[in-house]
C-alpha positions in Angstrom: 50.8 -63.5 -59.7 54.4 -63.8 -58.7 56.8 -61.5 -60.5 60.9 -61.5 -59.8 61.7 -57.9 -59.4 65.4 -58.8 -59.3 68.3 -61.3 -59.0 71.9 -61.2 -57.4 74.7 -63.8 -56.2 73.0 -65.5 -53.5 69.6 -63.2 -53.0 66.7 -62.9 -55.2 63.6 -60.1 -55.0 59.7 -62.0 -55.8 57.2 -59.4 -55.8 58.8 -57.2 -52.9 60.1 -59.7 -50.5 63.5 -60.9 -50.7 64.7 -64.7 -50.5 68.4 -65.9 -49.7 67.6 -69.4 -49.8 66.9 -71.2 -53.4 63.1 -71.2 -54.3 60.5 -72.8 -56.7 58.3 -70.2 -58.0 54.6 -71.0 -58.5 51.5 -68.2 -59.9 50.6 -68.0 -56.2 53.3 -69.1 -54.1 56.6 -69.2 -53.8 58.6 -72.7 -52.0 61.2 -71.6 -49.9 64.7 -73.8 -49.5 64.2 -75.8 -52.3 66.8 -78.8 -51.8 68.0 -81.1 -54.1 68.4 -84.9 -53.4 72.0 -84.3 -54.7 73.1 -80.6 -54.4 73.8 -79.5 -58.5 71.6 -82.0 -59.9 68.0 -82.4 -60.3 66.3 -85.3 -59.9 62.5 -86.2 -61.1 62.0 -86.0 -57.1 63.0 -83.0 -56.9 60.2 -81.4 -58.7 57.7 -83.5 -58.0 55.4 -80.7 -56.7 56.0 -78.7 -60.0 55.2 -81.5 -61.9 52.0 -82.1 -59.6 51.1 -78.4 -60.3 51.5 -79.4 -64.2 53.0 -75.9 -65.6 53.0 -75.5 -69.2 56.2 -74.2 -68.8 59.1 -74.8 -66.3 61.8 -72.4 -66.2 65.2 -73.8 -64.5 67.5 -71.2 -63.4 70.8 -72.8 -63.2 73.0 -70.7 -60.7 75.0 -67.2 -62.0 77.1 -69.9 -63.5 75.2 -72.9 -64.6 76.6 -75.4 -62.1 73.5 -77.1 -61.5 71.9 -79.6 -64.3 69.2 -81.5 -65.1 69.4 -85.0 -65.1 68.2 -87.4 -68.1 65.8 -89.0 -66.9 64.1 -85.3 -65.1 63.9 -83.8 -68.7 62.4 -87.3 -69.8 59.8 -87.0 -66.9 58.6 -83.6 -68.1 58.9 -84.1 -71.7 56.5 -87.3 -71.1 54.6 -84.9 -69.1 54.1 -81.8 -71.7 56.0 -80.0 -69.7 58.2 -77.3 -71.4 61.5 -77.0 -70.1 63.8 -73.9 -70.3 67.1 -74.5 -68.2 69.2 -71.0 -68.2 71.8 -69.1 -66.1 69.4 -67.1 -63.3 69.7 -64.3 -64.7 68.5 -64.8 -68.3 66.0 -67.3 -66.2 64.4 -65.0 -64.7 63.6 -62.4 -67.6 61.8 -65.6 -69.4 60.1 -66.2 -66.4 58.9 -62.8 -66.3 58.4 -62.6 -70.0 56.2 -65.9 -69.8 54.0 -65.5 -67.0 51.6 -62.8 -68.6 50.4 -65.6 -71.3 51.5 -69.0 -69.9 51.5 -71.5 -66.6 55.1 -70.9 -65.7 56.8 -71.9 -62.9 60.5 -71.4 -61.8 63.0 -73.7 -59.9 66.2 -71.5 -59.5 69.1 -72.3 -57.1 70.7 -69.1 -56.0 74.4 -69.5 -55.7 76.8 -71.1 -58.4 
């Protein structure tokens, strides 16, 4: 099981080895350079594999400073889903990922930067 040992500006720690590059995190792996179709926005094709994977839980970390937001029609894809959505500045992000994982399907989408 993945675990985010720690987050800063641009670089983030999943159980021991370090990423620079924004990243879904799944139980068992992690996807690096996770684009977006459009930089600060996330489209339903954007997390297609998470939806695939069907989390109960899908924590969005949104940047140290929130830039980046979910679109509409992405929160109406989940919620149609039963996907639980939790959209949060990184940091706070990844406490409630790492609060989560021990009793829930969670997975993480968190961009990095802004």
């Amino acid at each position: 099981m993945n675990t985010i040992d720690s987050y800063q500006f641009g670089c983030i720690t999943i159980s021991g080895r370090e990423y620079t590059s924004d990243v879904v995190v799944f139980p068992d792996r992690v996807k690096l350079d996770w684009w977006r179709k459009i930089g600060h926005r996330i489209y339903p094709e954007d997390i297609a594999e998470v939806m695939a994977e069907n989390p109960e839980v899908l924590v969005v970390g949104t940047g140290m400073w929130g830039m980046t937001k979910l679109l509409p029609e992405t929160k109406e894809v989940l919620q149609a889903q039963g996907i639980r959505l939790i959209v949060e500045e990184n940091e706070k992000a990844c406490h409630t990922y790492n609060r989560l994982w021990h009793s829930q399907k969670v997975v993480a989408a968190l961009h990095l930067t802004c």
